[in-house]
C-alpha positions as CSV (number, residue, x, y, z in Angstrom):
1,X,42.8,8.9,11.4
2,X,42.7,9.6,7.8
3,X,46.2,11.0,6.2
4,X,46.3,13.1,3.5
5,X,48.8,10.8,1.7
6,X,45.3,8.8,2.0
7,X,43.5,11.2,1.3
8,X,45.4,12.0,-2.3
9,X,45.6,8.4,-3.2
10,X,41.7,7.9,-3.5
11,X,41.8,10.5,-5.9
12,X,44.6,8.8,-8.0
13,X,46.5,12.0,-7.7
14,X,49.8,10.2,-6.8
15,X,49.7,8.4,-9.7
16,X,49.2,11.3,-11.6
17,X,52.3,12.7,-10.5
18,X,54.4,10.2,-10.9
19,X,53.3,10.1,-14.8
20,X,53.9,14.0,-15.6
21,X,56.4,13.5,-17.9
22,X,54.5,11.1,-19.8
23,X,51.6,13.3,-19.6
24,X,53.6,16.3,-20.8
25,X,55.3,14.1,-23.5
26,X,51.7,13.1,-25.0
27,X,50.4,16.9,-25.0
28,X,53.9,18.7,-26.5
29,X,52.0,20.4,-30.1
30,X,54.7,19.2,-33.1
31,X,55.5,22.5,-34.3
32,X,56.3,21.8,-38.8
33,X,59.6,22.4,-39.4
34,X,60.9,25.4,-41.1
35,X,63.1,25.4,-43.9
36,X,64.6,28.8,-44.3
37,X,63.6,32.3,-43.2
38,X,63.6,35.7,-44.6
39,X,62.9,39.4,-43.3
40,X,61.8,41.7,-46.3
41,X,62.6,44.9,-46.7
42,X,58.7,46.2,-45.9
43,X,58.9,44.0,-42.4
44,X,57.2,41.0,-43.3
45,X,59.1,37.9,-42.0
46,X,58.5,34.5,-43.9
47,X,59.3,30.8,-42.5
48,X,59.0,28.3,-45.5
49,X,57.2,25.1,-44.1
50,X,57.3,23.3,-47.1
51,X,58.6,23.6,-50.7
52,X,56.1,23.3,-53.7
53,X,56.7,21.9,-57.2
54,X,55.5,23.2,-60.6
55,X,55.1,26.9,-61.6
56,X,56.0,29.5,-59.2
57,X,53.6,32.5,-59.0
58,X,54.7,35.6,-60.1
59,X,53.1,39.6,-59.4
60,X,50.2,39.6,-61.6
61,X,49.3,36.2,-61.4
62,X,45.6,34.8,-60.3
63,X,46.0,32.0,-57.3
64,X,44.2,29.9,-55.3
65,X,45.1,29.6,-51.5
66,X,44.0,27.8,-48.4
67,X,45.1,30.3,-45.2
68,X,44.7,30.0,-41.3
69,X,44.7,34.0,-40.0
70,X,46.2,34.9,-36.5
71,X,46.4,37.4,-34.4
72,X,50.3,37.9,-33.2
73,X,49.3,36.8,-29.5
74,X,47.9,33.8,-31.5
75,X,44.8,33.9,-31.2
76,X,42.5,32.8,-34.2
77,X,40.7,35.4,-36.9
78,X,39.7,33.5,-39.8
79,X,40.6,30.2,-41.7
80,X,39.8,28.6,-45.1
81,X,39.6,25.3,-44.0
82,X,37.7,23.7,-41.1
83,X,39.7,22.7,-38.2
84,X,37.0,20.2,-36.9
85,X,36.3,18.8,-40.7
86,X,39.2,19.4,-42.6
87,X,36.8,20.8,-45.5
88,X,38.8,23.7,-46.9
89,X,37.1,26.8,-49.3
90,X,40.3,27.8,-50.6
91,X,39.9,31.6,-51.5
92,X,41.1,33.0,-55.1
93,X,43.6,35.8,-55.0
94,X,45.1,38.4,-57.5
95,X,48.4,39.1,-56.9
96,X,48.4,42.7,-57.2
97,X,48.3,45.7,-54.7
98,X,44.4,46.7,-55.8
99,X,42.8,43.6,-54.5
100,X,45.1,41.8,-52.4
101,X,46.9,43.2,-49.2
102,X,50.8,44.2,-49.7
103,X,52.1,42.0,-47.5
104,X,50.2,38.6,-48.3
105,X,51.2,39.1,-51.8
106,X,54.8,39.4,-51.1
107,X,54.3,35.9,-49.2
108,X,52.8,34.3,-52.1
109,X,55.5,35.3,-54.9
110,X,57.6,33.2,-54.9
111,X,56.0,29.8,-54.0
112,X,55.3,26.8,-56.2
113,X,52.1,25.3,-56.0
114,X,51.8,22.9,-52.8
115,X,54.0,25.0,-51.0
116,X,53.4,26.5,-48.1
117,X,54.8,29.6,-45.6
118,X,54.3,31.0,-42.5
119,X,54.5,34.7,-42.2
120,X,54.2,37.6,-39.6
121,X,53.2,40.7,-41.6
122,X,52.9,44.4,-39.9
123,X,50.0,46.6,-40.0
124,X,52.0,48.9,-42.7
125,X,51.6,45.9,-45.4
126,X,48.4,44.4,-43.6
127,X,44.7,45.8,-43.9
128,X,45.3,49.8,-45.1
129,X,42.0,49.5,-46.6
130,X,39.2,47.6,-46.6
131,X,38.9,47.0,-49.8
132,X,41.7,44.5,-50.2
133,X,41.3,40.7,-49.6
134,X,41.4,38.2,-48.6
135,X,38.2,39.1,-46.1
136,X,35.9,36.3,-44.9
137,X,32.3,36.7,-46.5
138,X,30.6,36.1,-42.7
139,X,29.9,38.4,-40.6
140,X,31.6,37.6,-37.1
141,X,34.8,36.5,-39.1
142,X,34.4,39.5,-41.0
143,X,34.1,41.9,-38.0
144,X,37.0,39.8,-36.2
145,X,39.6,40.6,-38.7
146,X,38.7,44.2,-39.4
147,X,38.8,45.0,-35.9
148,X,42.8,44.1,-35.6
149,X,43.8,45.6,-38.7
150,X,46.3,48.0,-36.7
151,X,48.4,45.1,-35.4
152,X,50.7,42.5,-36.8
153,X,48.7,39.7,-38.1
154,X,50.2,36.0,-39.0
155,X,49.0,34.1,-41.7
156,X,49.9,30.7,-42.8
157,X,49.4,30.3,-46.4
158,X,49.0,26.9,-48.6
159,X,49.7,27.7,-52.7
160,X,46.8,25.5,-54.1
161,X,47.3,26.2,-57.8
162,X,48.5,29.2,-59.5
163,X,45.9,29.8,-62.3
């Protein structure tokens, strides 16, 4: 007669279970730590990740950013650099309400160049026009981020240089 205990152990599932914690251990994602956080007045909530040296860029000022773009569930939009290659195509940004959403702005003033923040930022600072970058130059990213324009959107932002 064949057990299931038998059964089990042919397909190394007791072993298996005996080694979930391990297992669990080996998969747990290392979240960066976060420095400080702030909630500005316009609803944006920033978590500094890491503090940059140098200059620190100011409203007016022309930068040069690396970002990964989420949706608030999580789920990914658009990103500068490559998650498979690493290879980044940082984007060049004008701080200043014409070109560049409200609320990314108010994330980049601030930070010194190698700096980077993690920030949540509402609809009401977000997308209001299309118009106003950053906005990936393909199509499916393109589409991908104009079609959640009317919910919270997290981006985490890497100062590259402030030019």
């Amino acid at each position: 007669m064949i057990t299931r205990r038998l059964i089990l152990r042919s397909f190394g599932f007791i072993p298996v279970l005996l080694n979930v914690p391990l297992v669990a251990q080996a998969l747990e994602m290392n979240e960066p730590e976060v420095i400080r956080s702030q909630k500005l007045d316009s609803g944006v909530r920033i978590q500094d990740i890491i503090d940059g040296e140098g200059r620190e860029a100011r409203e007016g000022d022309l930068v040069e950013v690396n970002y990964v773009c989420r949706r608030s569930n999580g789920y990914f939009v658009h990103s500068t650099v490559d998650q498979f290659s690493e290879e980044s195509s940082p984007v060049i940004l004008p701080l200043n309400d014409k070109e560049t959403i409200k609320g990314l702005k108010e994330v980049i003033i601030g930070m010194k160049a190698g700096g980077k923040r993690r920030a949540l930022i509402p609809p009401s600072v977000g997308y209001v026009n299309e118009n106003l970058g950053p906005i990936p130059n393909e199509f499916g990213p393109r589409r991908s981020l104009l079609s959640h324009v009317k919910e919270p959107l997290i981006f985490e932002v890497q100062l590259l240089k402030v030019l």
